[in-house]
C-alpha positions as CSV (number, residue, x, y, z in Angstrom):
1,X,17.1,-17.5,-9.5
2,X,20.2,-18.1,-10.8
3,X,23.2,-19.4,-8.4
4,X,26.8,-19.6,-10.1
5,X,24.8,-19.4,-13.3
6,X,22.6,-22.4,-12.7
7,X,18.7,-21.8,-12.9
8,X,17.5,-23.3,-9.9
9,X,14.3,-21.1,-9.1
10,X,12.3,-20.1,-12.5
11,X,8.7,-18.3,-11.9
12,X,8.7,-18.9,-8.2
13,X,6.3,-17.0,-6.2
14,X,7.5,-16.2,-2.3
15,X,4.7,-16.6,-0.2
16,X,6.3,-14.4,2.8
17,X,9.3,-14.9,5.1
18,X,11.0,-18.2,5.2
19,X,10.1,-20.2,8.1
20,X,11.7,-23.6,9.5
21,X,9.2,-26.7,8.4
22,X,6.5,-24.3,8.2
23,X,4.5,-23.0,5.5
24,X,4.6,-19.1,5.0
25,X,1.4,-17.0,4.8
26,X,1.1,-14.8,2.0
27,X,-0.2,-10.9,2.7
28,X,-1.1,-8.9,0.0
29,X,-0.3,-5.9,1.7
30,X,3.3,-6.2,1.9
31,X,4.3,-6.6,-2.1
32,X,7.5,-5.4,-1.7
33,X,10.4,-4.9,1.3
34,X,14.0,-6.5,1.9
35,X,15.8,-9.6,1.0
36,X,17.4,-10.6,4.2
37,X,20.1,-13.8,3.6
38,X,21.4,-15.6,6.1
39,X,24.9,-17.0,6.6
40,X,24.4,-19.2,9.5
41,X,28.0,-18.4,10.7
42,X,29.9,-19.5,7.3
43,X,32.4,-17.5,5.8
44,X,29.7,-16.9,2.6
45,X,30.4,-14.0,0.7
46,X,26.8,-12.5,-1.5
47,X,27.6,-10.1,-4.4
48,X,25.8,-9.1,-7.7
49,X,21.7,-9.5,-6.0
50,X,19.8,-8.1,-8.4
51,X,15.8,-8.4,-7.8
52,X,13.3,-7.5,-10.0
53,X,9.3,-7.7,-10.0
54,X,8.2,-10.1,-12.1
55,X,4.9,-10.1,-14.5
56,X,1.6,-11.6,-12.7
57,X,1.1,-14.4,-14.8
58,X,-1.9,-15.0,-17.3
């Protein structure tokens, strides 16, 4: 992931839906579906997302 042109997340799998101090559970069922963000009530503006599936690795 890239944020204001910083790498900050490079080959990072997501395990399932972010959880508060819990760990998510992966389910190989559901490969793809939406990105939700959230804004937690801040004036934060997202623009230019783009997502694209990444290689399994070797």
């Amino acid at each position: 992931m890239l944020w204001n042109g910083v790498l900050v997340q490079n080959h990072t799998a997501s395990l399932g839906p972010m959880q508060h101090r819990a760990v998510a559970t992966y389910n190989s069922r559901e490969t793809t579906g939406p990105i939700l963000l959230q804004t937690h009530g801040s004036a934060v503006r997202f623009r230019n997302i783009w997502v694209r599936p990444l290689k399994p690795a070797p």
